[in-house]
C-alpha positions in Angstrom: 0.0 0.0 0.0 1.4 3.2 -1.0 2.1 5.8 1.8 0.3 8.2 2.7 2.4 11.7 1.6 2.9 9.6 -2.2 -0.9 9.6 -2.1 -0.7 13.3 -1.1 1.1 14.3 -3.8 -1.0 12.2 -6.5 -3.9 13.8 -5.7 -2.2 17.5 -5.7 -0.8 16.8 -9.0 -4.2 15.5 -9.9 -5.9 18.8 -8.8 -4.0 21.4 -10.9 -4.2 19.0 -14.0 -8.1 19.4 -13.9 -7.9 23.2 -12.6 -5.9 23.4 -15.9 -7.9 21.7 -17.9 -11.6 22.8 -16.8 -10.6 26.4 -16.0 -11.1 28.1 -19.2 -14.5 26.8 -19.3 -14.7 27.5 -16.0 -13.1 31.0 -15.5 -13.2 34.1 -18.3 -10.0 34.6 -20.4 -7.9 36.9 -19.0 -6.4 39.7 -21.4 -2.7 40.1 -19.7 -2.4 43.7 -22.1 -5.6 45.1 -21.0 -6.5 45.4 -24.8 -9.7 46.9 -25.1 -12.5 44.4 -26.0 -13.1 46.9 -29.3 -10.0 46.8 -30.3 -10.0 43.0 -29.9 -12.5 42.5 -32.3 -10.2 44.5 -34.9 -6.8 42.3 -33.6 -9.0 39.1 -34.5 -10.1 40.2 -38.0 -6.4 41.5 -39.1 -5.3 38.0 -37.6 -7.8 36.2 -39.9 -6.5 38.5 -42.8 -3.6 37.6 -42.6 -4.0 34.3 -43.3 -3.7 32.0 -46.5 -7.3 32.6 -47.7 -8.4 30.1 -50.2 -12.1 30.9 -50.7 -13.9 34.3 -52.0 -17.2 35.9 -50.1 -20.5 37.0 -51.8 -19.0 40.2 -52.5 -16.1 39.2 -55.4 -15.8 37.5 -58.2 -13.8 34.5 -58.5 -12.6 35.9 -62.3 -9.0 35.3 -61.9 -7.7 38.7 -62.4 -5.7 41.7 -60.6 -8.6 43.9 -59.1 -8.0 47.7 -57.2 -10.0 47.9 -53.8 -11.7 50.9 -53.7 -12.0 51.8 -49.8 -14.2 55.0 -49.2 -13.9 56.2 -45.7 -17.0 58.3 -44.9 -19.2 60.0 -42.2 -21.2 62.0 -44.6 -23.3 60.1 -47.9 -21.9 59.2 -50.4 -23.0 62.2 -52.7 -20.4 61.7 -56.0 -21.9 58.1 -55.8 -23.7 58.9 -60.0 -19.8 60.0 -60.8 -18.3 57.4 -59.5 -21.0 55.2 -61.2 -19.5 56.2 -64.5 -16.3 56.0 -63.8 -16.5 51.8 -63.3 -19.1 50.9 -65.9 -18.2 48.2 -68.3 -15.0 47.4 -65.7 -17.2 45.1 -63.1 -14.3 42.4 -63.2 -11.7 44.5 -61.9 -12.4 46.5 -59.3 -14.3 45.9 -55.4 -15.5 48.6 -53.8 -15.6 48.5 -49.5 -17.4 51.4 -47.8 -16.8 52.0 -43.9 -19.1 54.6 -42.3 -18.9 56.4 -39.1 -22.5 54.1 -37.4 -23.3 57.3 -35.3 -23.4 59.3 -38.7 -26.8 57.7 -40.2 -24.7 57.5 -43.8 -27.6 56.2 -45.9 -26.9 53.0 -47.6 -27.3 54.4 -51.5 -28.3 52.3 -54.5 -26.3 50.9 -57.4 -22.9 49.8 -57.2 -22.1 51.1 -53.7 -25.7 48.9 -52.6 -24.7 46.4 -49.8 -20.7 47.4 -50.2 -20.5 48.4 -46.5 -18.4 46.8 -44.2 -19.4 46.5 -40.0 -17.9 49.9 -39.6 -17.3 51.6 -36.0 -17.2 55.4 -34.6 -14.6 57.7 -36.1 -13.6 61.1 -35.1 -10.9 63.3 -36.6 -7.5 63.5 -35.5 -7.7 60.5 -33.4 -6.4 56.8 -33.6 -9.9 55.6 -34.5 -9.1 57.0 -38.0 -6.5 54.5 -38.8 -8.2 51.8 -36.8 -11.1 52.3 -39.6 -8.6 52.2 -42.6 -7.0 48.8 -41.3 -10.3 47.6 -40.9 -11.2 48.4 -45.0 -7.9 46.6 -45.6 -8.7 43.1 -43.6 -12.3 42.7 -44.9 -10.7 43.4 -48.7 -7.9 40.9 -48.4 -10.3 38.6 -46.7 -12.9 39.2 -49.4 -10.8 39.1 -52.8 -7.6 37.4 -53.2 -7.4 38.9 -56.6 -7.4 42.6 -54.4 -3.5 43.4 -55.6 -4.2 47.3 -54.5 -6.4 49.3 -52.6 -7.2 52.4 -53.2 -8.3 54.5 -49.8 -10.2 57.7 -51.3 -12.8 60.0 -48.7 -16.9 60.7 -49.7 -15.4 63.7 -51.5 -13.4 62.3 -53.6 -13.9 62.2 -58.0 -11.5 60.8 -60.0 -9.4 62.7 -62.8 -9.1 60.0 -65.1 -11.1 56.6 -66.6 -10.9 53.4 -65.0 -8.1 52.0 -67.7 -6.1 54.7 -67.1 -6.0 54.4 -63.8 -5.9 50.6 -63.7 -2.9 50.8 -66.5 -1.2 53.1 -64.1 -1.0 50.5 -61.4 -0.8 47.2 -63.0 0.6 47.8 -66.8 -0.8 46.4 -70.0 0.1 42.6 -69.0 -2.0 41.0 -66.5 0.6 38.0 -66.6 3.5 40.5 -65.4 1.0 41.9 -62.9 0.3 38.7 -61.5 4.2 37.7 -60.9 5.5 41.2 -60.2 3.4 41.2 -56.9 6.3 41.4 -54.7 7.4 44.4 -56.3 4.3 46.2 -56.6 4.7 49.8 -55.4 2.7 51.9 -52.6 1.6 55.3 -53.8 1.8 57.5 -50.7 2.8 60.3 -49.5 6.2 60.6 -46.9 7.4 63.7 -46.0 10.7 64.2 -43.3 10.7 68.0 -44.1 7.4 69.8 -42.1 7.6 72.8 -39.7 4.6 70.9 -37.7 6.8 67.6 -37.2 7.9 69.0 -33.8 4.7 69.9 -32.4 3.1 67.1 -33.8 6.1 64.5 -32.6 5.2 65.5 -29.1 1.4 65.4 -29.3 1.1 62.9 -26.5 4.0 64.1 -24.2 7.4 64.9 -24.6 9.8 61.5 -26.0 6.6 59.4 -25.7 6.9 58.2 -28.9 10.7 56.4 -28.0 12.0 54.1 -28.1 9.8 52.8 -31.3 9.7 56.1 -33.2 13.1 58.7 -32.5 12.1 61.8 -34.1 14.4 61.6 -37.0 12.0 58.6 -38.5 8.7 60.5 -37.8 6.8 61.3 -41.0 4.1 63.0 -42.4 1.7 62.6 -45.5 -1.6 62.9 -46.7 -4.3 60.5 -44.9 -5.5 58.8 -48.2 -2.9 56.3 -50.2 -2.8 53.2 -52.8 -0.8 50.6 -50.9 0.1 47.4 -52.8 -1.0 43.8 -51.0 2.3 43.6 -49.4 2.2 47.1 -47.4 -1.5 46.0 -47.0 -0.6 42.5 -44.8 2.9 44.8 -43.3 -0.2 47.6 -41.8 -1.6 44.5 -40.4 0.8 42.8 -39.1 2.2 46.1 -37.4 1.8 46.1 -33.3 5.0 48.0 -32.4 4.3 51.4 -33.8 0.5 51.1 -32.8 1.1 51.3 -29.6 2.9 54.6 -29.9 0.2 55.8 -32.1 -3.0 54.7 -30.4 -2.3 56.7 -27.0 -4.0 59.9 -26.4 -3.0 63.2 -27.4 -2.4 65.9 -24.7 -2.0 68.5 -27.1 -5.2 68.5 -29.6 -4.2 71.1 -31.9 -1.5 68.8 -33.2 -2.8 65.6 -33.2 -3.3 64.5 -36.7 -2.4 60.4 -36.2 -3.9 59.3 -39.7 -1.4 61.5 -41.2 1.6 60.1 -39.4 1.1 56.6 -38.5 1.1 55.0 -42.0 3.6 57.4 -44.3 6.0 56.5 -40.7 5.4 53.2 -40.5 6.2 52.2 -44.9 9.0 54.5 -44.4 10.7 52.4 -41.7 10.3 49.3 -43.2 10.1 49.4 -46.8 11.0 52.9 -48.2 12.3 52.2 -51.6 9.0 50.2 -52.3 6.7 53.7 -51.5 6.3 56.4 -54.5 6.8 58.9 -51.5 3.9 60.6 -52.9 0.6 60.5 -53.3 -2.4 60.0 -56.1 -4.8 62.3 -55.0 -4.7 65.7 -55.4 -5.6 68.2 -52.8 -5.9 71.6 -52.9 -4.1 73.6 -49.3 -4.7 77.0 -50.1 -7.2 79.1 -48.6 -7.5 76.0 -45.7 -9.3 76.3 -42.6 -9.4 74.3 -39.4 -7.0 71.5 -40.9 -9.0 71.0 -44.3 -8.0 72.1 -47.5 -9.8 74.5 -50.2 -13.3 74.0 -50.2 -14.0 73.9 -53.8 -17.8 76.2 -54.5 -19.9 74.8 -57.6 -19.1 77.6 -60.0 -15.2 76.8 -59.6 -15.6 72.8 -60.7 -15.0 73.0 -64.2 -13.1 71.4 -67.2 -10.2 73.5 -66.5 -10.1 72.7 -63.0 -10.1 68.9 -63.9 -7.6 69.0 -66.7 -5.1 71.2 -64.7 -5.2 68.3 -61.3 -4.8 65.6 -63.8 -1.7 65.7 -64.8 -0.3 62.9 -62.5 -3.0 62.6 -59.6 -5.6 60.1 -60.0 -8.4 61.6 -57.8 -9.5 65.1 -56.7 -11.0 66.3 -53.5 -13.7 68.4 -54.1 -15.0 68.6 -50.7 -18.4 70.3 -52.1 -21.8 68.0 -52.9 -23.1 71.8 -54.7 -20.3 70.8 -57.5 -21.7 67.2 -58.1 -24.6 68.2 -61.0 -21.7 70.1 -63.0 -19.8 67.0 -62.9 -22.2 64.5 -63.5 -23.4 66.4 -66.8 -20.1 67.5 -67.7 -17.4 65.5 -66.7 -17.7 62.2 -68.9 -17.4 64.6 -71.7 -14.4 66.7 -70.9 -11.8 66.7 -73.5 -8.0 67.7 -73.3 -4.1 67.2 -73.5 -4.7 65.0 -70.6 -4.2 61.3 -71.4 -7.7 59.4 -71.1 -9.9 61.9 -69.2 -13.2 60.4 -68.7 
């Protein structure tokens, strides 16, 4: 008969097997970084992004060929929805289009190709982290959508493009869908990364004073506009990112300079893969006469063919930032003619 502190011991062993066993049925799951449950939600989707996918949702095709991901950030309706319209008919094969809109905004859900195209989106609020929470977000559900997604395209509600579809498409993939195909791991990101900006300073110490070390020293900050073209591979690096989102996600303590969405993503490319980013971007906006941190606010009798056929000369899209200018270029646009190659 075995003794009694052997049979002691047995049953202690015994006891934290099962406690080990049973307790996550048992017990909730702890969360060790205190990562809000929200923001759980988004770690779990970017997780399930970035895995192999092998299967394509109700929303794609399964046509075998490069597509662009259109991702329209929004709080407002989608008011150039008739223009944009135009600008992918007859192209239904090579494009997606992925809509996130602030919940709290009541952004109507509008007919035609943007019906149905909006992802589970969550609050937004300018010059706050929730911003670039928002655009990973429009990334994961693309990539887990469409494998065939090889760009995507992050454009606001006030956005029109300068150019047709082909052009555009040409721009980014070429004339050979075969080369397009096996020159994915050199696809470029269009966006913009500046080191030169008398508001780095101010805006490097948004959230304290060397907060941002040891991640980010102040010679790698950067600045750029918040909307980009990011080829798949930048796509799954944003993803995959944790280190710099720490830095970025914490509060501001001075307001006036805290613009994250136009830090976090020209800072982050720049560290890791600059040669592979344009440095600048596709869509053209207009600074002058800005207020409050947005740029010119274009008026109805200034949207005109000149206007688009002096933007177009490299830039893809246009902020117009006025719905007042949308009849003009719904009559009138499709029809513009210039020394611009392939206006719409």
């Amino acid at each position: 008969m075995l003794s009694s502190p052997i049979m002691y011991s047995f049953s202690l062993l015994l006891s934290f097997s099962l406690i080990y066993l049973f307790s996550p049925q048992i017990l909730p799951l702890q969360n060790p970084q205190n990562i809000p449950l929200d923001e759980l939600d988004d770690l779990t989707l970017f997780k399930k992004a970035l895995k192999p996918c092998t299967t394509t949702s109700h929303l794609s095709t399964k046509n075998p060929t490069p597509k662009i991901a259109f991702l329209f950030l929004t709080n407002s309706d989608l008011s150039f929805a008739p223009l944009w319209e135009r600008f992918f008919r007859g192209y239904s094969n090579l494009y997606n289009i992925y809509v996130h809109a602030d919940p709290f905004s009541k952004v109507s859900n509008p007919d035609g190709i943007f019906k149905d195209q909006f992802i589970p989106g969550k609050k937004t609020e300018r010059g706050s982290p929730s911003l670039i929470s928002a655009e990973k977000r429009l990334l994961a559900r693309a990539i887990l959508d469409d494998p065939f997604n090889h760009y995507f395209a992050l454009v606001s509600q006030h956005c029109v493009p300068l150019h047709s579809f082909q052009y555009m498409y040409t721009t980014l993939f070429g004339h050979s869908i075969l080369e397009a195909f096996t020159a994915q791991s050199h696809h470029q990101s269009f966006i913009e990364i500046l080191s030169q900006d008398p508001n780095l300073p101010d805006r490097y110490n948004a959230r304290g004073e060397n907060s941002m070390l040891p991640e980010i020293p102040f010679e790698k900050f950067r600045v750029g506009s918040q909307f980009f073209v990011l080829a798949k591979r930048h796509a799954f690096l944003v993803l995959k990112d944790r280190k710099l989102w720490r830095k970025f996600k914490l509060p501001c303590l001075n307001i006036e300079s805290c613009y994250p969405e136009e830090h976090y993503f020209p800072t982050l490319l720049s560290m890791k893969d600059p040669r592979g980013c344009s440095q600048y971007t596709l869509t053209n906006v207009d600074w002058t006469d800005s207020f409050d941190g947005h740029p010119h606010l274009y008026q109805a009798e200034e949207v005109s063919p000149n206007l688009v056929l002096a933007e177009g000369t490299v830039e893809l899209c246009l902020d117009i930032c006025e719905w007042s200018g949308v009849e003009w270029m719904r009559k009138n646009y499709v029809g513009v003619k210039g020394k611009r190659p392939s206006p719409m």
